[in-house]
C-alpha positions as CSV (number, residue, x, y, z in Angstrom):
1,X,-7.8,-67.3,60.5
2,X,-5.1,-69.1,58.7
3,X,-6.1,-71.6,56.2
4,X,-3.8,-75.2,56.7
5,X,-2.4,-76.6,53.8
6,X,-1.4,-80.2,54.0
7,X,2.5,-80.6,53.6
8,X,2.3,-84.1,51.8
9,X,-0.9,-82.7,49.9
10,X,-0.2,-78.9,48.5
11,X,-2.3,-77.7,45.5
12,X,-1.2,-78.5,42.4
13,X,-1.4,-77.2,38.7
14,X,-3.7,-79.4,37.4
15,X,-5.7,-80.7,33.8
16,X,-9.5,-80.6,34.3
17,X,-10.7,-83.6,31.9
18,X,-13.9,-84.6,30.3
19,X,-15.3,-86.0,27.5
20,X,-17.0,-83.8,24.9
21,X,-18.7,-85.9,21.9
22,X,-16.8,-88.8,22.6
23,X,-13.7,-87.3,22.5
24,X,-11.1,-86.4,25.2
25,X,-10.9,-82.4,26.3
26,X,-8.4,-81.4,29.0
27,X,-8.4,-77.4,29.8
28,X,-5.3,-76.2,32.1
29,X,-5.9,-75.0,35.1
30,X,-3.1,-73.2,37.9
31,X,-3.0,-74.9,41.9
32,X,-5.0,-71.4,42.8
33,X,-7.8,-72.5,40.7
34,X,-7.4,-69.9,37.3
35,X,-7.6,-71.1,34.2
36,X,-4.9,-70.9,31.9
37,X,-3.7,-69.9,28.2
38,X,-1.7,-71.7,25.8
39,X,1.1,-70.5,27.6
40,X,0.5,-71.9,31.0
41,X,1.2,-68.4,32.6
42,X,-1.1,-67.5,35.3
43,X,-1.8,-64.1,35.4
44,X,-3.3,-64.1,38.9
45,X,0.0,-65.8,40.3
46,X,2.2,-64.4,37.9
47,X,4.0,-67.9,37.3
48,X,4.3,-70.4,34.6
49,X,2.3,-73.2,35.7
50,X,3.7,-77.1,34.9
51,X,0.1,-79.8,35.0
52,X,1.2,-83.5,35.4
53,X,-2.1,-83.9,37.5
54,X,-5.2,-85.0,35.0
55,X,-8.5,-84.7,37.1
56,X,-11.0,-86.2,35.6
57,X,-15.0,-85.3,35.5
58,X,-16.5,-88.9,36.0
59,X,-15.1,-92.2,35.8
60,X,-15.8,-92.9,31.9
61,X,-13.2,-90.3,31.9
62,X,-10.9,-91.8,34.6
63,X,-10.7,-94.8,32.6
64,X,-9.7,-93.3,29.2
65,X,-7.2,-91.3,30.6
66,X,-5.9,-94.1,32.9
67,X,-5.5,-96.7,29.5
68,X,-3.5,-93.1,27.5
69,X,-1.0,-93.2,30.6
70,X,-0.8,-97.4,30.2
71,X,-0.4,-97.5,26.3
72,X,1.0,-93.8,25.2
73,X,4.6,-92.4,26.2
74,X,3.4,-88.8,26.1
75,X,1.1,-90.0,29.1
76,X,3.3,-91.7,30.6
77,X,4.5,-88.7,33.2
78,X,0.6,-87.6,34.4
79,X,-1.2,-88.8,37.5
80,X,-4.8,-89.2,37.4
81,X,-7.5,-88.5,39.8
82,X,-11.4,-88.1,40.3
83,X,-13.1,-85.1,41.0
84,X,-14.1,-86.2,44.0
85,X,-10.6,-87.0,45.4
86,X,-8.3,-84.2,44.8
């Protein structure tokens, strides 16, 4: 059976975020699900992978990355998301 992918809703590369001490960790992560290097390439895929999606863990997370996309330029460009909603 074919699997349906939603035209308005296709996977996306995406940052996994939580918070780790205190502090804000994002790890990389390709729309098929593989994490990534430093260089973004996916080597299931074979493609260089772009994130501007920010999912975060639990909503202590949500909000600090939401107030980084508010207040800082190099934010500016993400969306952000719950776990639970992607």
């Amino acid at each position: 059976m074919t699997k349906i992918v939603e035209a308005d809703h296709p996977p996306r590369d995406y940052y996994a975020a939580s918070l780790e001490n205190q502090s804000l960790v994002m790890q990389p992560y390709c729309a098929c699900g593989n994490r990534l290097a430093e260089d973004y390439f996916c080597e299931k895929c074979g493609k260089k992978c772009h994130c501007y999606v920010i999912i975060c863990d639990s909503p202590a997370t949500f909000d600090l990355v939401q107030d980084f996309i508010r207040k800082s330029p190099q934010f500016s460009g993400f969306k952000v998301k719950l776990a639970a909603e992607r």
